[in-house]
Backbone bond lengths (Angstrom), bond angles and torsions (degrees), N, CA, C in turn:
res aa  C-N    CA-C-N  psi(-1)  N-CA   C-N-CA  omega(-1)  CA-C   N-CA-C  phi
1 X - - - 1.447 - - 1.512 110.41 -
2 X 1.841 110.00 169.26 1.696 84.26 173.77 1.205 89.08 -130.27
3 X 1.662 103.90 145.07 1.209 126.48 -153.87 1.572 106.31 -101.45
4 X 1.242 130.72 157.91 1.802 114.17 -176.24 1.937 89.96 -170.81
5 X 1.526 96.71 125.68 1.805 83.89 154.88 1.469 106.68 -132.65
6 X 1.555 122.03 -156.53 0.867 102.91 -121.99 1.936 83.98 -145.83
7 X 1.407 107.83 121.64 1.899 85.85 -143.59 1.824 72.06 -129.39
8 X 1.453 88.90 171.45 1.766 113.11 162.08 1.771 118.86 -84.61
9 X 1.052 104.94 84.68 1.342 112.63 -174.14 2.251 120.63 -86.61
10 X 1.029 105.50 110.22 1.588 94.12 -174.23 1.461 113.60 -96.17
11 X 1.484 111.54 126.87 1.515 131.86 161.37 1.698 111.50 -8.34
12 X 1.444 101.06 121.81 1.225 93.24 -175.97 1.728 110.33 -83.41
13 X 1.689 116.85 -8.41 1.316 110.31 -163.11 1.847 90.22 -113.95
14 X 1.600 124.25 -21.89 1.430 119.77 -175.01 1.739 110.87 -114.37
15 X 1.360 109.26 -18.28 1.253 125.84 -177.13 1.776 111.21 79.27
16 X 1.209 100.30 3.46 1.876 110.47 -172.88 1.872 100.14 -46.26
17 X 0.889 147.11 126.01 1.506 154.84 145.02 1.070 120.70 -46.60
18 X 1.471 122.27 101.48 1.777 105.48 174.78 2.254 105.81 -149.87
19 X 1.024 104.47 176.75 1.641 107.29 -170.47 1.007 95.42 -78.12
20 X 1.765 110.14 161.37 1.685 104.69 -152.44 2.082 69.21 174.14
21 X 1.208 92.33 120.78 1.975 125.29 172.34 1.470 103.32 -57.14
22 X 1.029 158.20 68.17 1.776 150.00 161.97 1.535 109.82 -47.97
23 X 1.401 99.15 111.75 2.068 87.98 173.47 1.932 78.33 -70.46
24 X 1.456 104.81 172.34 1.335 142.23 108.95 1.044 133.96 -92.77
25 X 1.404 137.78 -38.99 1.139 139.14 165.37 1.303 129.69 -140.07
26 X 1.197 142.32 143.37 1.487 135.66 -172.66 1.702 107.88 -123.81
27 X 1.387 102.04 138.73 1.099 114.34 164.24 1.551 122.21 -112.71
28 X 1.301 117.02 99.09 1.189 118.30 -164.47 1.545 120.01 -84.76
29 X 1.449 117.14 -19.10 1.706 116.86 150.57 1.504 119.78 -62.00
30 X 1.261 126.69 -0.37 1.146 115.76 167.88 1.703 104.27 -132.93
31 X 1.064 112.26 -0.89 1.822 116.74 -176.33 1.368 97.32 -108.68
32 X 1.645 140.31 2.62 1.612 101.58 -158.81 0.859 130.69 -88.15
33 X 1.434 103.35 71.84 1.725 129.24 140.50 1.499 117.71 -85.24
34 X 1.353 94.27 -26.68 1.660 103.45 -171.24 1.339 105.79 -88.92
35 X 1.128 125.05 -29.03 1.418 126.63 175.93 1.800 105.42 -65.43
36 X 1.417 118.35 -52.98 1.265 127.49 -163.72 1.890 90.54 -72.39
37 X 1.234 138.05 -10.75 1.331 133.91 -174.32 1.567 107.28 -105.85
38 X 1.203 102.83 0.32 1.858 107.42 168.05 1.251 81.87 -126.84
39 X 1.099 160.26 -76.45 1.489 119.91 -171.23 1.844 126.49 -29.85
40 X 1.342 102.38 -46.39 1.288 105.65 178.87 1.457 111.49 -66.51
41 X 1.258 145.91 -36.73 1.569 158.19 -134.57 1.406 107.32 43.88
42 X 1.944 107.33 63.77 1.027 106.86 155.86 1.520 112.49 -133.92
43 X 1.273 131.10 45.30 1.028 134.98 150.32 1.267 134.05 -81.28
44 X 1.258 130.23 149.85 0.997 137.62 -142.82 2.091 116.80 -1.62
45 X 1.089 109.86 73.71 1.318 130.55 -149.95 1.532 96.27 -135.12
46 X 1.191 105.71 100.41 1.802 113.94 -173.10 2.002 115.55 -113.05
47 X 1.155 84.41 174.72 1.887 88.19 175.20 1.320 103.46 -137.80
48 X 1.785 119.47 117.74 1.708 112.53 -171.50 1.432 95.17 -75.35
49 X 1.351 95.58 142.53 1.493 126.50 154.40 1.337 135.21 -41.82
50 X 1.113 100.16 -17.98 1.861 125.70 -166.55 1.481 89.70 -107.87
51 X 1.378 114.22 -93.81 1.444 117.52 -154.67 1.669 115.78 -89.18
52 X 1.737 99.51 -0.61 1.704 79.04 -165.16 1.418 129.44 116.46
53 X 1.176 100.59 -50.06 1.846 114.58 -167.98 1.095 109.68 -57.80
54 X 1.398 116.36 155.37 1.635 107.94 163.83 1.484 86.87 -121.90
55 X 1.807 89.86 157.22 1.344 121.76 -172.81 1.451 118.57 -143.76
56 X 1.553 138.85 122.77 1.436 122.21 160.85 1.491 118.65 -105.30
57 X 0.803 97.44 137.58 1.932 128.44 173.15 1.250 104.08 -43.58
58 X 1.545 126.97 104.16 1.658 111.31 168.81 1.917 116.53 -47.37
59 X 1.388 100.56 145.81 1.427 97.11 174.33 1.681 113.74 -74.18
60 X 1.364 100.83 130.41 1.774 107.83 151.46 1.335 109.39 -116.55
61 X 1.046 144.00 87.34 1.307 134.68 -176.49 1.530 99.96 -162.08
62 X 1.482 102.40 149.57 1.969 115.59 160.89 1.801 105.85 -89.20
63 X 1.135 80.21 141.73 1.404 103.13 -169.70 2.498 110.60 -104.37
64 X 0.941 120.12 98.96 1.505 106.99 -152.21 1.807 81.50 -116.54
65 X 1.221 111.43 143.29 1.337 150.66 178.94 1.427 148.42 -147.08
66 X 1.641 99.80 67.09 1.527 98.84 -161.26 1.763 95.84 -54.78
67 X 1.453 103.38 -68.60 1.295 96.38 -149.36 1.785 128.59 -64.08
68 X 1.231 98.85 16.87 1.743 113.38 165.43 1.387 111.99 -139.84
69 X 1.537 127.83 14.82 1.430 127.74 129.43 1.520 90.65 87.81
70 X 1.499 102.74 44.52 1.393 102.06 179.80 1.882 110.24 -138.77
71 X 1.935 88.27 134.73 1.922 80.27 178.29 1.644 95.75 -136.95
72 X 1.650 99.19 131.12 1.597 85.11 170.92 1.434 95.16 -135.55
73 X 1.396 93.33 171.98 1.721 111.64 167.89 1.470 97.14 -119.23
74 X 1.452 112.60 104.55 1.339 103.69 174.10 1.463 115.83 -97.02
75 X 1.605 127.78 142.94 1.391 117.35 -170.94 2.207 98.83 -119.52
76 X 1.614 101.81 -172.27 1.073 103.58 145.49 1.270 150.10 -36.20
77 X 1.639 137.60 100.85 1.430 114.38 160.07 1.163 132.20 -9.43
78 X 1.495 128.02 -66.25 1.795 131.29 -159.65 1.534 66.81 -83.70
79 X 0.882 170.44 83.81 1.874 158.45 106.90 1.398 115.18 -81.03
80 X 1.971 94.55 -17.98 2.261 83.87 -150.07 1.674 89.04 -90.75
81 X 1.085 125.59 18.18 1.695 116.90 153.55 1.671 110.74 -54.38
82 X 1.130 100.19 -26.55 2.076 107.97 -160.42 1.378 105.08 -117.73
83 X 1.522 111.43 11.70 1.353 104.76 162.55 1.398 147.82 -44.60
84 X 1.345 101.48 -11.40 1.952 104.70 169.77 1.346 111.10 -85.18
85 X 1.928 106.02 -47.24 1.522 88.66 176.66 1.456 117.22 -77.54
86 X 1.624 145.79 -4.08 1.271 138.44 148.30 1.821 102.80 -65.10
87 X 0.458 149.78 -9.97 1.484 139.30 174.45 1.407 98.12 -80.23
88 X 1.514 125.86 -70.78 1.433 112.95 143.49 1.240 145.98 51.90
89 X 1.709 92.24 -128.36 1.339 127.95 116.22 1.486 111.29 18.98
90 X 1.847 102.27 -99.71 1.182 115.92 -152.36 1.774 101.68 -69.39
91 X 1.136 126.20 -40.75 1.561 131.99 173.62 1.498 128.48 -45.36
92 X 1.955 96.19 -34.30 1.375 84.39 161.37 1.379 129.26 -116.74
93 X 1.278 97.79 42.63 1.776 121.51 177.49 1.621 88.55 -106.79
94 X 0.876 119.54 -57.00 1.737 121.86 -170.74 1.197 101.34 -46.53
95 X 1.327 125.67 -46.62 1.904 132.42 -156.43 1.310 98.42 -92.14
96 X 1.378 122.04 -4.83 1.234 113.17 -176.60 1.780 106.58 -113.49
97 X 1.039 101.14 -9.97 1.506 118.54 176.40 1.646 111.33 -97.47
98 X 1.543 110.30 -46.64 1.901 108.03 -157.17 1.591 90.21 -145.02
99 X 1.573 106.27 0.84 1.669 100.19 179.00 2.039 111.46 -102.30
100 X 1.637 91.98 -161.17 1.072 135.43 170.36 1.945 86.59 -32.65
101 X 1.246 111.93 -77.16 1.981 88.85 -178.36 1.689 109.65 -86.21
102 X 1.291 141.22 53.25 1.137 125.93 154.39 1.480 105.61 -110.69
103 X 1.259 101.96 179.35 1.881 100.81 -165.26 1.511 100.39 -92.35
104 X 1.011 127.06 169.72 1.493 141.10 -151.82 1.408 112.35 -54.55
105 X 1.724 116.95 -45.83 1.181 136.24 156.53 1.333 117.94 -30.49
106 X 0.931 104.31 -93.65 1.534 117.83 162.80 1.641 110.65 -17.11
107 X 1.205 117.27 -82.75 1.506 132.79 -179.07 1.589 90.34 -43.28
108 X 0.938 163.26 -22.18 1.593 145.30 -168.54 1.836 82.25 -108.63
109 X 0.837 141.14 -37.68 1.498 116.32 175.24 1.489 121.23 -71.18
110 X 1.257 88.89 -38.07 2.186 101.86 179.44 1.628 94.63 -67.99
111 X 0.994 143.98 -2.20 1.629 139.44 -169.03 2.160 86.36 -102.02
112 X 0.666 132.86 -8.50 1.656 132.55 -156.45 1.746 94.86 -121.41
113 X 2.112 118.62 -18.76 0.965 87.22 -163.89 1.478 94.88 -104.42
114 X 1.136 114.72 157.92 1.903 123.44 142.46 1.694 119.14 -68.27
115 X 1.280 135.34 108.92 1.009 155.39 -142.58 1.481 101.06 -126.84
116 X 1.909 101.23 101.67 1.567 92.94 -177.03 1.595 116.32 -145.35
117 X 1.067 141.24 172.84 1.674 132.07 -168.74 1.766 105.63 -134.46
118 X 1.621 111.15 118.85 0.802 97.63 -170.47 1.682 109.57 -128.94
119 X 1.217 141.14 -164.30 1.545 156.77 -154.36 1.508 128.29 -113.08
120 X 0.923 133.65 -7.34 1.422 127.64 -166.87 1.022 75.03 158.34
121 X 2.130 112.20 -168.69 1.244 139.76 165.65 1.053 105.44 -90.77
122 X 1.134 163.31 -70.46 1.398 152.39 179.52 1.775 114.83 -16.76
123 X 1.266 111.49 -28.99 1.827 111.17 -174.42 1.627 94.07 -101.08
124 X 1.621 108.28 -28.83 1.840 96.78 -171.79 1.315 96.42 -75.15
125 X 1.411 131.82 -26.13 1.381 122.59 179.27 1.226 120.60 -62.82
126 X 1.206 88.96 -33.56 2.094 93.76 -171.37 1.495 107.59 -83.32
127 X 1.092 113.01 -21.47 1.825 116.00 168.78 1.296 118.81 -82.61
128 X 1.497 117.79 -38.30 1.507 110.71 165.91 1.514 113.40 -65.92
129 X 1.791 131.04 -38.33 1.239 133.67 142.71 1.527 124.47 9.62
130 X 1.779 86.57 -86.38 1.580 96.89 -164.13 1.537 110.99 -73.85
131 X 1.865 116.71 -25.60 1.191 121.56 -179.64 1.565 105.92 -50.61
132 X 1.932 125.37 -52.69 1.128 130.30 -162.56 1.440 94.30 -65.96
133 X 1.512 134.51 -29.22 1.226 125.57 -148.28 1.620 106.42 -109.88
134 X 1.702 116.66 8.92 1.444 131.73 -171.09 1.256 105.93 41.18
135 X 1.334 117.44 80.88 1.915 116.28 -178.79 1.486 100.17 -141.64
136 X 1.031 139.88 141.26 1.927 145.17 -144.78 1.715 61.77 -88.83
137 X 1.669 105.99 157.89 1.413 107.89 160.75 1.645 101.72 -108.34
138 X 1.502 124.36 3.00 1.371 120.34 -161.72 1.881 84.20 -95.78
139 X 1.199 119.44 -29.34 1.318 107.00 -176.93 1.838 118.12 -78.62
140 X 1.701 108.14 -22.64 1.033 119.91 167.37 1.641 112.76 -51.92
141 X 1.349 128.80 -62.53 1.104 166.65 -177.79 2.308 85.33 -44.99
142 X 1.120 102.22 -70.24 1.763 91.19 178.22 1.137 117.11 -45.34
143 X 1.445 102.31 -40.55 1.527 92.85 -157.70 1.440 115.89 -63.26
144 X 1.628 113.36 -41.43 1.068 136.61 155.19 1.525 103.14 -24.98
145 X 1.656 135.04 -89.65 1.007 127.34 166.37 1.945 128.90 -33.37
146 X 1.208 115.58 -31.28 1.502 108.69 167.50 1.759 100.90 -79.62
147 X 1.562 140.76 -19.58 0.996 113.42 -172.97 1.800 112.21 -86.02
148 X 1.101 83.98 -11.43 1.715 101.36 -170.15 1.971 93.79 -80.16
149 X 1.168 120.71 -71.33 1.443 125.35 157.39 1.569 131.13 -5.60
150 X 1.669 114.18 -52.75 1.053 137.51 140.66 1.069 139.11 -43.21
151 X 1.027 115.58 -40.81 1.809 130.71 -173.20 1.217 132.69 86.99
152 X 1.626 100.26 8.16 1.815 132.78 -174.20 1.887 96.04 -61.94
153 X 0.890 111.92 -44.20 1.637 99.76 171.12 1.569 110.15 -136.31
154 X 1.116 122.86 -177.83 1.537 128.24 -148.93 1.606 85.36 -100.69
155 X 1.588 105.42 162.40 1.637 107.98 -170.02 1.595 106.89 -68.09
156 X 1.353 111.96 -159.65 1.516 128.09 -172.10 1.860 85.90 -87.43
157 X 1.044 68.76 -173.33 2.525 86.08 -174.71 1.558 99.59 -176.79
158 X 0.967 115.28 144.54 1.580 114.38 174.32 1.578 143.78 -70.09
159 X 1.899 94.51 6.25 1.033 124.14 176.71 1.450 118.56 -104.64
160 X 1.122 124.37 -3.27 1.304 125.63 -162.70 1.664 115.36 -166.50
161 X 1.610 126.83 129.69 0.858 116.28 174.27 1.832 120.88 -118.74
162 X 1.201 105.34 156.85 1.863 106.68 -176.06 2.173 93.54 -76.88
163 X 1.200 100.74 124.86 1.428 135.03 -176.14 1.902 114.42 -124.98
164 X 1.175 89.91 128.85 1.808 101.00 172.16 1.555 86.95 -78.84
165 X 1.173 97.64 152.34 1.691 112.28 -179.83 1.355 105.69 -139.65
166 X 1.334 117.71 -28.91 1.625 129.04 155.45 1.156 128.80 -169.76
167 X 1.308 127.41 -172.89 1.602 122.70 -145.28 1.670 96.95 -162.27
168 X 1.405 119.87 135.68 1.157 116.55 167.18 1.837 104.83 -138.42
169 X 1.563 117.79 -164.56 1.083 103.55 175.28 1.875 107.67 -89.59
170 X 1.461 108.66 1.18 1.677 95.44 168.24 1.621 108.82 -88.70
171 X 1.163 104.34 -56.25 1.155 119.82 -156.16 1.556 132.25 -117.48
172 X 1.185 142.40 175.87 1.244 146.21 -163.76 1.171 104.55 -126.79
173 X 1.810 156.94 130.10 1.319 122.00 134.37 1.786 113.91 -109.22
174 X 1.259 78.08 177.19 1.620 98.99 -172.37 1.567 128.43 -108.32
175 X 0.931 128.37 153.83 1.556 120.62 170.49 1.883 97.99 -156.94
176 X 1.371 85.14 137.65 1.950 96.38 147.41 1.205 112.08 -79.66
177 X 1.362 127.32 108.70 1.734 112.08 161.19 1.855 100.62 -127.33
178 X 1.333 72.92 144.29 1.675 99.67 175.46 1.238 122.09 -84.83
179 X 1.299 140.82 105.92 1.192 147.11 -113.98 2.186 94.55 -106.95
180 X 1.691 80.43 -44.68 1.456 89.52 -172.56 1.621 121.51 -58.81
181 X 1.106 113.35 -28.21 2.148 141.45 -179.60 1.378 91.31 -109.80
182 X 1.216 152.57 -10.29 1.695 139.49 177.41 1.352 103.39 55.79
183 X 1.123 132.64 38.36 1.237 131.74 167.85 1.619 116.20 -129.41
184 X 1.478 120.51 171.93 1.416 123.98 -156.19 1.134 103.66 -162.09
185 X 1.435 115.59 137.34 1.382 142.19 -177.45 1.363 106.06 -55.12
186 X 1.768 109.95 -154.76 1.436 113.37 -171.93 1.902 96.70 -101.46
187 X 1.578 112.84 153.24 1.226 131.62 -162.32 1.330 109.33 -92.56
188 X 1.336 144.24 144.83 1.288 154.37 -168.60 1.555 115.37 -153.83
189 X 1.178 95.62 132.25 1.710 107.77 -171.37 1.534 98.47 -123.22
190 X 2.008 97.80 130.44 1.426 93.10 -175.91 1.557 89.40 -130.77
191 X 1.591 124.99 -173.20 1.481 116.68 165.47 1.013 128.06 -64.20
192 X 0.914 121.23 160.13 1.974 131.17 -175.46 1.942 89.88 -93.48
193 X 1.746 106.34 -17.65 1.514 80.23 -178.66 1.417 127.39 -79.30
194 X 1.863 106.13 3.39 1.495 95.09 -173.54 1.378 103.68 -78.77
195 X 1.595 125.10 -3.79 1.585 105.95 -175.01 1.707 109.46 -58.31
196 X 1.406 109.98 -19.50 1.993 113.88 -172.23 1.481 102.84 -75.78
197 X 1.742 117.80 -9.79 1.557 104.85 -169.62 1.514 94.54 -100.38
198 X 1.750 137.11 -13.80 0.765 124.94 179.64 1.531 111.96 -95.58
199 X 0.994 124.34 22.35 1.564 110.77 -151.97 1.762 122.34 -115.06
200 X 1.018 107.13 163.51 1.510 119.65 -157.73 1.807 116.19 -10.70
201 X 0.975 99.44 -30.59 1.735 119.21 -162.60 1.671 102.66 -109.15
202 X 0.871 112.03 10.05 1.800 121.40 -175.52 1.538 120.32 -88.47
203 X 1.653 129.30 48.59 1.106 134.65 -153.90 1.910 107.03 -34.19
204 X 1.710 123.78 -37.98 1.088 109.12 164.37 1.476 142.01 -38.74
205 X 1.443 94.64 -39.14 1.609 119.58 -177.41 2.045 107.81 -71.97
206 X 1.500 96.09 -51.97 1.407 100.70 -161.10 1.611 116.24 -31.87
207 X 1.507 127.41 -29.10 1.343 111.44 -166.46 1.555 108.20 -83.08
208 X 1.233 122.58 -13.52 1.081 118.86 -177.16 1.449 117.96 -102.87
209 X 1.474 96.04 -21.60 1.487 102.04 177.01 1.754 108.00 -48.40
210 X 1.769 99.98 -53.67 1.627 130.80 172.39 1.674 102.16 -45.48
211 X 1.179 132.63 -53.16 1.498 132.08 -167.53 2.120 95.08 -65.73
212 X 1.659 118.53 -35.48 0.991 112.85 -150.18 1.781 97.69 -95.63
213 X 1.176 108.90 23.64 1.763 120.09 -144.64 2.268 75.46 -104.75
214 X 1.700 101.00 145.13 1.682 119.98 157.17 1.396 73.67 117.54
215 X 1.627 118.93 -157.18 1.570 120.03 -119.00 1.577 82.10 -115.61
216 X 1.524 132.36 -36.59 1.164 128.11 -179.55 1.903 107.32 -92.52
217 X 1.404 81.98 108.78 1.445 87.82 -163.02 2.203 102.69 -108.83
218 X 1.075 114.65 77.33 1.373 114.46 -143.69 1.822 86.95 -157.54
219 X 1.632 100.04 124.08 1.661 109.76 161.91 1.112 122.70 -33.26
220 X 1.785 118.79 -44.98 1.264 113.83 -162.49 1.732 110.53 -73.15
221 X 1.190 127.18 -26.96 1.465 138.76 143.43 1.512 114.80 1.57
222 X 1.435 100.92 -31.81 1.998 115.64 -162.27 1.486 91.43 -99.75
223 X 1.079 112.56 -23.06 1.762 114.81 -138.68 1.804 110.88 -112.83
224 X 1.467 96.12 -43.33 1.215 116.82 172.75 1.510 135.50 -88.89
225 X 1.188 122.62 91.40 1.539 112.93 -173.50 1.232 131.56 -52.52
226 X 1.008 143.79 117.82 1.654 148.28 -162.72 1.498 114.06 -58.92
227 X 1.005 148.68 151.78 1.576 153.56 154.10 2.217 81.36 -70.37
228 X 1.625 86.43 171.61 1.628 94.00 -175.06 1.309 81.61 -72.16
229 X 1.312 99.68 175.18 1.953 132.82 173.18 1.307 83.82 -88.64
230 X 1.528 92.89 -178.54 1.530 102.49 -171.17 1.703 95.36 -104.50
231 X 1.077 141.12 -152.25 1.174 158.51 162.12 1.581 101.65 59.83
């Protein structure tokens, strides 16, 4: 089910206090409304009462998807410093949910899912994305790295990350958006055919594919140094 309560949340631009829906968790085979409202970036996405502003709520919540074979734990932006120990984290929530300790049931659904940890809304979007749109996200994730390689777009920065924003059968585009301001750079459309030069069978690709391999499956992984894991 997806679970949500219902907290005192204060204005990030007036500080005004008012009730405000928190997922914890979404179930999007039985919510997809909620799925189609993080696709849109309108989840938990409010207008204060006081001044006006709109504001969204960083995500803390798991995100569950039988029928597009998708499970995340999505956290905070300023979080992906601590991305090994949320990877973690999220791995042994999975095994305890769809893994190694859930009961048999369970374990035949967790075998269907892709199990992944992600950053803000801007990365849960693009993973629920490619899930609806059946596209590897680890090959998404190269290409990104061959466009960066190239010099086709400007490097990573700690403000902003390279994001699919959409997908067709030609083409791919791209954006930097900054997760923390909800806003995004300028847009770039490249072929959809380089996903075949990066892909599963691409002995060039394989070592990095391997470096980009466990639940946080995301460029910044390369880029960003981890706080320790836990254990």
């Amino acid at each position: 089910m997806s679970i949500f309560e219902v907290l005192e949340v204060a204005c990030p631009a007036c500080g005004l206090e008012q009730p405000f829906s928190v997922l914890h968790s979404v179930n999007a085979d039985r919510r997809p409304d909620l799925r189609e409202a993080i696709l849109q970036g309108e989840l938990q996405a409010e207008t204060c009462g006081g001044c006006g502003a709109a504001f969204q709520l960083d995500p803390t919540l798991t995100y569950f998807d039988a029928t597009h074979g998708l499970w995340v734990v999505a956290r905070p932006w300023a979080e992906r410093v601590e991305w090994a120990a949320e990877e973690e984290r999220a791995r042994a929530a999975f095994h305890l949910s769809f893994g190694r300790e859930a009961p048999p049931s369970a374990q035949a659904i967790g075998r269907k899912l892709r199990a992944r940890v992600t950053f803000g809304w801007a990365a849960l979007r693009e993973k629920v994305a490619l899930a609806v749109a059946g596209v590897d996200d680890t090959s998404i994730e190269l290409v990104k790295l061959a466009l960066l390689r190239d010099g086709a777009v400007d490097g990573v920065s700690d403000d902003a990350t390279l994001r699919l924003v959409a997908l067709d059968a030609e083409s791919l585009t791209f954006q930097f958006v900054n997760d923390a301001t909800a806003t995004g750079g300028d847009i770039f459309t490249v072929p959809r055919a380089l996903l075949d030069a990066v892909g599963a069978d691409s002995p060039e690709w394989a070592p990095l594919r391997a470096e980009l391999g466990g639940l946080y499956v995301d460029v910044d992984r390369l880029f960003v140094e981890p706080t320790a894991a836990v254990g």
